[in-house]
C-alpha positions as CSV (number, residue, x, y, z in Angstrom):
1,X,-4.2,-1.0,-11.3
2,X,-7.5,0.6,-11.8
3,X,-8.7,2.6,-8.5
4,X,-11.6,0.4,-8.2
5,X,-9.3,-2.5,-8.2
6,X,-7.5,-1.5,-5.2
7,X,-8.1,-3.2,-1.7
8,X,-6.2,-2.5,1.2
9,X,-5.6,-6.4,2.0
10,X,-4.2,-6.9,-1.2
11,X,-1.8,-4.1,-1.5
12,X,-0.3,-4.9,1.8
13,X,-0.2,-8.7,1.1
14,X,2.2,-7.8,-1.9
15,X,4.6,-5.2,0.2
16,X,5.0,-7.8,2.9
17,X,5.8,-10.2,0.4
18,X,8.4,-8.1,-1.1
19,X,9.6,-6.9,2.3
20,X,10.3,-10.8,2.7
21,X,11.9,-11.0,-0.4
22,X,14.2,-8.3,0.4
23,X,15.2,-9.9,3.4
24,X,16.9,-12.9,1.8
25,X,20.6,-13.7,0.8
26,X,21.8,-13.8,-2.6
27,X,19.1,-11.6,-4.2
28,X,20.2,-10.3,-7.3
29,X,20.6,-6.6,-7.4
30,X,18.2,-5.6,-10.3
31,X,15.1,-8.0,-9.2
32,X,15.8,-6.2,-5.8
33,X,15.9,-2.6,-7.0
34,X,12.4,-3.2,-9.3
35,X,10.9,-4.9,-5.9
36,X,12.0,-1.5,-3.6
37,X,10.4,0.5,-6.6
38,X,7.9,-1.2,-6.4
39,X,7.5,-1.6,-2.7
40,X,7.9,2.5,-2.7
41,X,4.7,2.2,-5.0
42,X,2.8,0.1,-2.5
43,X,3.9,2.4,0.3
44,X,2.0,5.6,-1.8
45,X,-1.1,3.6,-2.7
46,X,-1.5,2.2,1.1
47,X,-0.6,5.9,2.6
48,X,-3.8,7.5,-0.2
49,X,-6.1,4.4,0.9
50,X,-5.5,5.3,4.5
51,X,-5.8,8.6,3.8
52,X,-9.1,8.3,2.2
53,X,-10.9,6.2,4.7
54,X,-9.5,8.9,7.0
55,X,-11.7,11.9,5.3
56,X,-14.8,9.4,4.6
57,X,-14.7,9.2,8.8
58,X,-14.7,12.1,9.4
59,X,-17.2,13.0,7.0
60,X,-19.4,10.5,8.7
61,X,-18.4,12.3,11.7
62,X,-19.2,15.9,10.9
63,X,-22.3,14.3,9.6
64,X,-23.3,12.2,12.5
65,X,-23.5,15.1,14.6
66,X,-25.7,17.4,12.9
């Protein structure tokens, strides 16, 4: 996924889809190892979004009271 593709919305659609299809009975082991991989993924691309918007705030900040 190309930075420019990511979106916040979309990224944490996908990990609550996979968080529900974690929860269920009967899951076979490897689909459910890829989807915690890949939910661990999700988890690090979320964290840097958040983090992001976090720095452009308070950039905005800093800037808004000069």
């Amino acid at each position: 996924m190309a930075k420019q593709d990511i979106n916040y919305h979309d990224l944490s659609t996908e990990l609550e889809a996979i968080l529900l299809e974690l929860q269920q009975d009967g899951l076979d082991v490897d689909f459910a190892i890829k989807q915690y991989e890949r939910g661990l993924e999700l988890v690090k691309l979320l964290e840097d979004y958040l983090k992001t918007a976090e720095n452009k705030v308070t950039k905005l900040k800093a800037t808004d009271t000069e």
